[in-house]
N, C-alpha and C positions, 0 to 999 in steps of 0.2 A: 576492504577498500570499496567505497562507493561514489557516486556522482551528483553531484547538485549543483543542481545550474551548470553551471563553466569550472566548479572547484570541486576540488578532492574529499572525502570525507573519508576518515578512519573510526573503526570500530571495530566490533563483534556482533556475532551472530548467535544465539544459543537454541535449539530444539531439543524440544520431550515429548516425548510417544508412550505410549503403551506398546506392549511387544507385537499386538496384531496390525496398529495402526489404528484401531478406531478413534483416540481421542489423540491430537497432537495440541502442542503450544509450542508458539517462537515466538523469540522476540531479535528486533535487531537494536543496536544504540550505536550511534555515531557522530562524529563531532569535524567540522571544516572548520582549520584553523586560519584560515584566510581574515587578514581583516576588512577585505575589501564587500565584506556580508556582514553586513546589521547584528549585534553581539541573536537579537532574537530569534536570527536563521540559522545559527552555527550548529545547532542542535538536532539530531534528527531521531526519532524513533519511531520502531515497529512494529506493534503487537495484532497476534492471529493465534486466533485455537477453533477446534475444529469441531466437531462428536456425530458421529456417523454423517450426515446432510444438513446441517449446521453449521455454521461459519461463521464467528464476527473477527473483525478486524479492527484497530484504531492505530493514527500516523501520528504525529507532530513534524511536520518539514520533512516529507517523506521524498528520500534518496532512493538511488536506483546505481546497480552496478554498472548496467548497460549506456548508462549516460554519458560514461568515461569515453566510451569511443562512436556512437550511433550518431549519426544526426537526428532523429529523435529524441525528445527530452522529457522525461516524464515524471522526474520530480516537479514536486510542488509548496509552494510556502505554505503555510497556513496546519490545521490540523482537518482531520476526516475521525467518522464512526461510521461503522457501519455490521450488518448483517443479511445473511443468503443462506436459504432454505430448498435443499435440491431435493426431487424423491424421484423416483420411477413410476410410469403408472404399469407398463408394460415392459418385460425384462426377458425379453423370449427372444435371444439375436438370431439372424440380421434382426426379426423388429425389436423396436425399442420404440419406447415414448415416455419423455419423462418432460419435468418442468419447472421451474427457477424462480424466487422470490426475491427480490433486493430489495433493500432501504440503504439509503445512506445520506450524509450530513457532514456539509463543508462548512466549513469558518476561516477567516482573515483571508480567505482568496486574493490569489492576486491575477492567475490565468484558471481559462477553466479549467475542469480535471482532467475532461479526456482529450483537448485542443490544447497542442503548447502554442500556440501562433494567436491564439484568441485573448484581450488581456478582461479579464471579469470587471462590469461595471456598479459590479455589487460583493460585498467579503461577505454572504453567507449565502448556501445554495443546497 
């Protein structure tokens, strides 16, 4: 069970790992039968896989569990792609230094990704 928008969504969740963790995949799929949402939005999915500091990800109408009761909202209409490239430069704790690469790519926007209050005056970003 998930959150979009102000409605409910039902689904599943499935994860695959390797036994030590280095390579994972999930996916989520989920459906708000609400008709009070555009047949287009009722849909929602989630794909992520992982491999050691590598990441990509892609959404379609991406729901959120925590939407159900937060006042924050952090579904979104529209689809996302994206990838993140983590390493270490230094691994010797306390120090550490390490450092983060993103890209990513919105379409059919309707708020921005990381402001729910903001409405996007453009659908791709």
């Amino acid at each position: 069970m998930e959150g979009y928008k102000e409605f409910v969504s039902y689904g599943m969740k499935f994860n695959l790992s390797d036994l030590i963790g280095f390579q994972n995949f999930g996916i989520t799929a989920s459906y708000s039968p609400n008709r009070l949402l555009p047949e287009n939005e009722r849909y929602h999915l989630a794909l992520e896989y992982s491999h050691f500091g590598f990441e990509a990800s892609a959404t379609l109408n991406n729901s959120d569990f925590y939407d159900l009761f937060g006042p924050t909202k952090s579904s979104r209409k529209g689809y996302s792609i994206g990838a993140k490239y983590h390493a270490n430069l230094i691994y010797d704790t306390p120090e550490i230094m390490d450092y983060n690469i993103y890209a990513s790519y919105y379409g059919n926007l309707e708020r921005l990704p990381s402001y729910q209050n903001i409405i996007a005056s453009y659908d791709r970003f």
